[in-house]
C-alpha positions in Angstrom: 199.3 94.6 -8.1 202.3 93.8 -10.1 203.1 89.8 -10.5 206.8 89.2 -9.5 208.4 87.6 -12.4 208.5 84.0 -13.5 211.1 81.5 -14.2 209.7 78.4 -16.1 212.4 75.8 -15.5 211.9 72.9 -17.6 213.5 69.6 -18.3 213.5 67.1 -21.3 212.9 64.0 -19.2 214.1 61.5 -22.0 215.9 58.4 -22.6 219.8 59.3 -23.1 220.1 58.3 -27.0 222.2 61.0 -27.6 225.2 58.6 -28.6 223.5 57.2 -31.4 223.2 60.4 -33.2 227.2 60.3 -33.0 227.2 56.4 -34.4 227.8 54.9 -30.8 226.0 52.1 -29.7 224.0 52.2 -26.4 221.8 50.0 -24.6 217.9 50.7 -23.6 219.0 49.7 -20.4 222.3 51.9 -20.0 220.2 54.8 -22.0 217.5 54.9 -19.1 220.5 54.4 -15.8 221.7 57.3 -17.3 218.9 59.8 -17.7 217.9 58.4 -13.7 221.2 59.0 -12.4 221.1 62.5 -13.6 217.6 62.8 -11.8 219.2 61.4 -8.4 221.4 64.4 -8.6 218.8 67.0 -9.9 215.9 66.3 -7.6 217.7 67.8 -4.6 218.5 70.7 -6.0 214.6 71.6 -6.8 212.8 70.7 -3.5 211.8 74.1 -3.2 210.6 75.0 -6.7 208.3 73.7 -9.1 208.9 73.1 -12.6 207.6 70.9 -16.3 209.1 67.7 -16.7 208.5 66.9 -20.5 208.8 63.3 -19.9 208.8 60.6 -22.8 206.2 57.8 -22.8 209.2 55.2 -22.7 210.9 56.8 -20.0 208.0 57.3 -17.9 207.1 53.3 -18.4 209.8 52.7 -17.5 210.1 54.1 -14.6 206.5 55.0 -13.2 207.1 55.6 -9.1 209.5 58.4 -10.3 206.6 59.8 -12.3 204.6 59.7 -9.5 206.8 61.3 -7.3 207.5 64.4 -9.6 203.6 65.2 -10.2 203.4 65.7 -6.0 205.1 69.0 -7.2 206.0 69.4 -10.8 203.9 69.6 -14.2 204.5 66.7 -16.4 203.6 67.1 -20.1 204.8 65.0 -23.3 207.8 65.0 -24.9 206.2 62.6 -26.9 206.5 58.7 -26.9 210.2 57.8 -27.8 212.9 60.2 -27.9 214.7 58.7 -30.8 211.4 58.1 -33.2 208.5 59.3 -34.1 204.9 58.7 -35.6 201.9 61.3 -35.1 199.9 58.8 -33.5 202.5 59.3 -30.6 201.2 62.7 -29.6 197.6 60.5 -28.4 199.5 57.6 -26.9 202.3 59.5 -25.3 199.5 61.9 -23.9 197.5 58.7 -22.5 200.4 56.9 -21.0 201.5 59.8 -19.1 198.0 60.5 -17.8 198.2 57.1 -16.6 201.1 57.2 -14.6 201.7 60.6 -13.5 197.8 60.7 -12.8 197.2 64.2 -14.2 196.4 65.8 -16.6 198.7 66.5 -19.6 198.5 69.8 -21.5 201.6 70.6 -22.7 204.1 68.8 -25.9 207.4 69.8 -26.6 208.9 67.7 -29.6 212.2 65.8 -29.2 215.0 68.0 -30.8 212.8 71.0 -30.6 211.8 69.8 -34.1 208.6 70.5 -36.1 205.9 68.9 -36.1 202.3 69.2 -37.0 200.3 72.0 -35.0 196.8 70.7 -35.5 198.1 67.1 -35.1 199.1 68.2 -31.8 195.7 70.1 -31.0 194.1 67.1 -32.4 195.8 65.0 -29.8 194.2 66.9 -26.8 197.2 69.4 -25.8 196.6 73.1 -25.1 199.9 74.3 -25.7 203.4 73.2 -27.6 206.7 74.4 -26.7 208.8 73.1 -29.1 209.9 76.5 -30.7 213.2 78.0 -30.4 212.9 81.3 -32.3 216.6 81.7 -33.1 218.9 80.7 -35.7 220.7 77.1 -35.1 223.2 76.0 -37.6 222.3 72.5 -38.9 219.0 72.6 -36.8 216.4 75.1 -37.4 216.0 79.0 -38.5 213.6 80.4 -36.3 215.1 84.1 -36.2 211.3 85.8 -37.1 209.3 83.8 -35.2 208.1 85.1 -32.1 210.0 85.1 -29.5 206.8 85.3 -26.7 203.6 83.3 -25.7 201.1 83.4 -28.9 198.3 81.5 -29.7 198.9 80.1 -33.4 195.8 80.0 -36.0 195.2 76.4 -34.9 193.7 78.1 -31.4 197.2 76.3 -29.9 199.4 77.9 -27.2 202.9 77.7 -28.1 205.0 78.7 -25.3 208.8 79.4 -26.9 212.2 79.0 -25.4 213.4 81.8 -24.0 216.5 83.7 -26.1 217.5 87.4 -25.2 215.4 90.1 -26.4 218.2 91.9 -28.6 219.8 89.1 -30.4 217.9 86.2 -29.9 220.7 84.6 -27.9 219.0 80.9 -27.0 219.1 80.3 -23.5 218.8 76.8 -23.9 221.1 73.9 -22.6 224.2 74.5 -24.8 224.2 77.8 -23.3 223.8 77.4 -19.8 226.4 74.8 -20.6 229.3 76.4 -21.7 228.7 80.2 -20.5 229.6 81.7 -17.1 227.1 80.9 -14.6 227.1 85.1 -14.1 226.8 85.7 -17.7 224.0 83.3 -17.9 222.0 85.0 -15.4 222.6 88.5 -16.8 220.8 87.3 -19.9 217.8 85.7 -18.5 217.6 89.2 -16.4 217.4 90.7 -19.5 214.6 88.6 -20.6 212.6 88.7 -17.5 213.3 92.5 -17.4 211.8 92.7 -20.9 209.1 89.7 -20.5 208.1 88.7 -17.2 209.7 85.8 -17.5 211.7 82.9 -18.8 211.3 79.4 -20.3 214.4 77.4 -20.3 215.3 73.9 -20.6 217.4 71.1 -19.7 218.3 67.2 -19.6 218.7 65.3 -16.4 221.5 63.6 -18.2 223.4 66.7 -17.8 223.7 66.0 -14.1 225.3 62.8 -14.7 229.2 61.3 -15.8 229.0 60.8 -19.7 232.6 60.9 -20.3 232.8 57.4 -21.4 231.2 58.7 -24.7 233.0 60.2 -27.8 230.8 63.4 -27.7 231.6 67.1 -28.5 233.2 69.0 -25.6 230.3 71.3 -25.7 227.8 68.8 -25.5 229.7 67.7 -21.6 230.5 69.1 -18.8 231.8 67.6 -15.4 228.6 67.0 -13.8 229.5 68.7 -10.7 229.9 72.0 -12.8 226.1 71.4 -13.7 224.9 70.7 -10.7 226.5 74.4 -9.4 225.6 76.4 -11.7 222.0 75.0 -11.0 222.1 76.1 -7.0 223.7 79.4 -8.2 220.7 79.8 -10.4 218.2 79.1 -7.8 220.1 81.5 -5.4 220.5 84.2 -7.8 216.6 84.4 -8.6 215.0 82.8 -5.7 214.3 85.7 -3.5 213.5 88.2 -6.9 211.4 85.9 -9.0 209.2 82.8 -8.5 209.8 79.4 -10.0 206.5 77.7 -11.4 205.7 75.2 -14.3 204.3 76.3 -17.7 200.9 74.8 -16.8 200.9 77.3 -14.1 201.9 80.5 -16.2 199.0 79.9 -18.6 196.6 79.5 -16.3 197.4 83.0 -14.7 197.9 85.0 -17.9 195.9 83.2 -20.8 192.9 81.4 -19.0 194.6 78.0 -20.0 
């Protein structure tokens, strides 16, 4: 029997410190009523799917009944302690903390930034899988454009699980792009990818569901919130009665024995 195809929708679950990589100041306090504002709006819109929620430590301390409510239905996994900072001994402590709260198990890392970090530190620190690649080519961020673009297990017996970007080109479907694309045009590529994969693993930020205007950010690093929060339901419309929705966690288990 043929699986249906599988869409992986994932969200950074972080502290909102994307001002200070512009040189704006922002409080802990206004960083974190951000990011939970967002998730006021986005929670709605996934009642009837599951997905990963890569949650930092200091978010999740932060604000632990929320952590408890996502596990009821979603996969939490690390996205490591602080968003703005990190040491390796984060991957254990971030991994613990979470545990602690969410009250299950955590198997799966994805590094703030999608930047690289240590694969054995990682396996060291008790994950199963990382998913913190995106094997495409970022100006200023990361060259990626020969790495896999698919599931693989690296030589450190670690699952990494990439972002998804279109077969042909490598077109990232990350956030940027389901940002400031057509929500039709977005969904023609992930068809793509699912037509050629099976299925998809994309990401975004709860922030994104939330007013940020009052920041001097680049145009397309906003978007009205409302705009967000549409092309999200005509996402889940578009695929919900072709494909399944499901968390990483669950996608290993069924096709590598996680």
């Amino acid at each position: 029997m043929t699986k249906p195809a599988t869409i992986c929708l994932t969200f950074d679950l972080e502290e909102f410190d994307l001002p200070l990589e512009f040189k704006q100041e922002i409080s802990k306090e206004r960083q974190m009523e951000i990011t939970t504002k967002g998730m006021e709006t986005l929670l709605p819109l996934l009642k009837d799917i599951s997905g990963t929620f890569f949650t930092t430590a200091n978010y999740a301390e932060n604000n632990p009944s929320l952590i408890e409510q996502l596990a009821v239905t979603h996969e939490i996994a690390s996205h490591s302690y602080y968003h703005f900072s990190f040491k390796s001994e984060d991957l254990k402590k971030s991994k613990e903390v979470l545990e602690t709260i969410s009250g299950t198990e955590i198997t799966g890392f994805r590094m703030p930034r999608m930047a690289k970090v240590n694969y054995q530190h990682i396996k060291d620190a008790g994950y199963l899988y990382d998913s913190s690649l995106n094997p495409t080519f970022i100006p200023g961020r990361y060259n990626h454009f020969t790495s896999p673009k698919t599931i693989f297990k690296n030589e450190n017996d670690l699952l990494i699980v990439p972002a998804s970007v279109t077969p042909l080109h490598r077109i990232p479907l990350f956030w940027l792009t389901f940002k400031n694309t057509s929500p039709k045009y977005y969904c023609r590529q992930l068809q793509k990818c699912l037509d050629t994969y099976g299925y998809v693993n994309i990401y975004l930020h709860p922030w994104e569901f939330t007013d940020i205007s009052d920041f001097s950010l680049p145009s397309y690093m906003t978007t009205n919130p409302d705009k967000m929060k549409e092309k999200l339901i005509y996402l889940i419309n578009h695929f919900k009665t072709q494909v399944r929705f499901t968390s990483i966690r669950s996608l290993l288990k069924e096709q590598h024995e996680l």
